[in-house]
N, C-alpha and C positions, 0 to 999 in steps of 0.2 A: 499297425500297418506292417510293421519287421517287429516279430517278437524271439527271435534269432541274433548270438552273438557273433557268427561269422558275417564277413558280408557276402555283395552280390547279391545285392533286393535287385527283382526281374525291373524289366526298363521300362512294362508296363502301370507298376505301381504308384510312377510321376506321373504327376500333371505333366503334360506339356503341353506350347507352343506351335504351330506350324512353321519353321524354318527356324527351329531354334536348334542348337546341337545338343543332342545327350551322348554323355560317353556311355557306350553299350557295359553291357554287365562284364563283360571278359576282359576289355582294355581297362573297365574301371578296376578289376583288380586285380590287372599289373600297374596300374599307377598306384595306389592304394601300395602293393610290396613294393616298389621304387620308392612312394615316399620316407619308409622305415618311419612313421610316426612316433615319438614316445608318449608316455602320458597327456605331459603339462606342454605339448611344443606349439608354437603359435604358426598357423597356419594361414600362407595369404595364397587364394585360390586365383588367381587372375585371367577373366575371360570365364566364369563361372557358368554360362550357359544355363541350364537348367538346375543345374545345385545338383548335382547328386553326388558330386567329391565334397562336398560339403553336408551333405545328409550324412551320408556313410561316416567320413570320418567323425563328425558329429555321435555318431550314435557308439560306436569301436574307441573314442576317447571322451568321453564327458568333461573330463577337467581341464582338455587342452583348449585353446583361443582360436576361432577360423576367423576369418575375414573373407568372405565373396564381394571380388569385385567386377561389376560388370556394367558397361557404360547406357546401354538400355533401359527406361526408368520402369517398363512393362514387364521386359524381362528379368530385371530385378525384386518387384514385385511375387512375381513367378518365384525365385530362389525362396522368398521368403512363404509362400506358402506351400512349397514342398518342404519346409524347414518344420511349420507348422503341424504338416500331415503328417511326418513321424514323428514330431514330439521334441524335435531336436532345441536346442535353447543355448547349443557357448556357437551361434551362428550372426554375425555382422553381417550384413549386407549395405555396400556403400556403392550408389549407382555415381558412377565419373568413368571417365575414362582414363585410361594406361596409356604413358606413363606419367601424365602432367596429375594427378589425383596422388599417386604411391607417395609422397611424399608428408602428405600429411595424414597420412593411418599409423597408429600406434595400437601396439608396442610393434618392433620390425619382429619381422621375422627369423624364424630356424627353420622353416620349409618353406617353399614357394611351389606352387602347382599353375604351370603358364599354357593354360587352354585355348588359349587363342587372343587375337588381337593384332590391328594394324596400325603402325609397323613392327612386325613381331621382334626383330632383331633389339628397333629402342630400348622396346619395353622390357626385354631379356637383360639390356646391359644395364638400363634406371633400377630394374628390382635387385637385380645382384647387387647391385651396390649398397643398397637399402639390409642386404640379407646377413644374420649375423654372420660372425666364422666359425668356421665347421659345421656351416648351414647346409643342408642339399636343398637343388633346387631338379623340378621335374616336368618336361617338356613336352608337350606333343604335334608332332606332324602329320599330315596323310599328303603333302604337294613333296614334291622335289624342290620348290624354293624351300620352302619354310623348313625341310629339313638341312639344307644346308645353311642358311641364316641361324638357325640355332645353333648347328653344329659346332659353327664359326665364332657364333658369340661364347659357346663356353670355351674354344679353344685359346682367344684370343684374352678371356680372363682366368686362364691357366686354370678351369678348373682342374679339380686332381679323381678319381675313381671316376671317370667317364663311363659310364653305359648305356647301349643303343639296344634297343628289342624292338623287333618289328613281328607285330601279333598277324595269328594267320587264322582264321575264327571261322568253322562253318556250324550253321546251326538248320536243325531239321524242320522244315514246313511243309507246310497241307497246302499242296497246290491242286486241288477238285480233289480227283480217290486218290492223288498220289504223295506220298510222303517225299519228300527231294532236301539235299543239302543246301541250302544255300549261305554264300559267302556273306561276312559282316567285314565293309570296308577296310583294309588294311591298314594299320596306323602306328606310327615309329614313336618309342617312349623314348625319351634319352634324360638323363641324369648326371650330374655332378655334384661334387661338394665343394665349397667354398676354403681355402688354406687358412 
């Protein structure tokens, strides 16, 4: 399916859902460089949607540990046969929900990737807690609450190397004979690391 060691597999080569979120190919990789992956780091994806931070990074680290977590048992289904479709295999998927479920996944984490989930703030302050140190963790928003609820959770746990990037995305479509720009959601990464 991706016979390619960069990523950015197009967002049509998932399966998906109807109302389910996929992160687009261009925010996936700026979250993807936010996360700074190493080999062997254990990753918990929370709010995993369709799996494709978990394909990708699956496929760009073999040896590391993911854990997709997402509280929909259909849509976690889903995760696991797009896990499937590229071949991927160091992929968890544990359908509960955030943050009352994070507590019993093992081993913790040294990344965290927090896609979504209500209340997003909770579940930002249960997984940091869960998260080694010198862990980063990587967030994303497209509301104005949710970017200040996160904003707020890593300020108020001192995280330290804060970063906010807000992607601006147009991509070219066939709209009848006319080729036109169109816009891909705009949506705010922000990142910290744990002391």
């Amino acid at each position: 399916m991706w016979p390619y060691k960069t990523p950015g597999i197009p967002d049509d080569r998932f399966e998906q859902l109807p109302g389910i979120p996929l992160s687009k190919r261009e925010v996936r990789l700026l979250l993807l460089s936010s996360l700074r992956m190493a080999a062997d780091s254990v990753l918990w994806d929370i709010g995993a949607g369709t799996g494709t931070i978990p394909v990708e990074v699956g496929l760009l680290c073999p040896e590391s540990q993911i854990v997709a977590i997402e509280r929909d048992e259909e849509v976690a289904s889903l995760i696991r046969r797009n896990c499937d479709r590229f071949g991927v295999k160091n992929v968890q998927v544990i359908q509960g929900n955030a943050p009352t479920c994070l507590t019993d996944i093992a081993p913790p984490p040294d990344r965290i990737c927090l896609e979504g989930g209500r209340p997003i703030k909770d579940i930002l302050l249960a997984s940091w807690e869960l998260l080694k140190p010198q862990g980063r963790l990587v967030a994303t928003a497209n509301s104005l609450e949710t970017l200040y609820a996160i904003s707020d959770g890593l300020a108020n746990r001192q995280a330290r190397h804060i970063e906010v990037i807000q992607s601006a995305v147009n991509r070219l479509e066939t709209r009848g004979i006319q080729q036109t720009f169109a816009a891909v959601n705009p949506m705010f990464i922000l990142s910290g690391e744990k002391r």
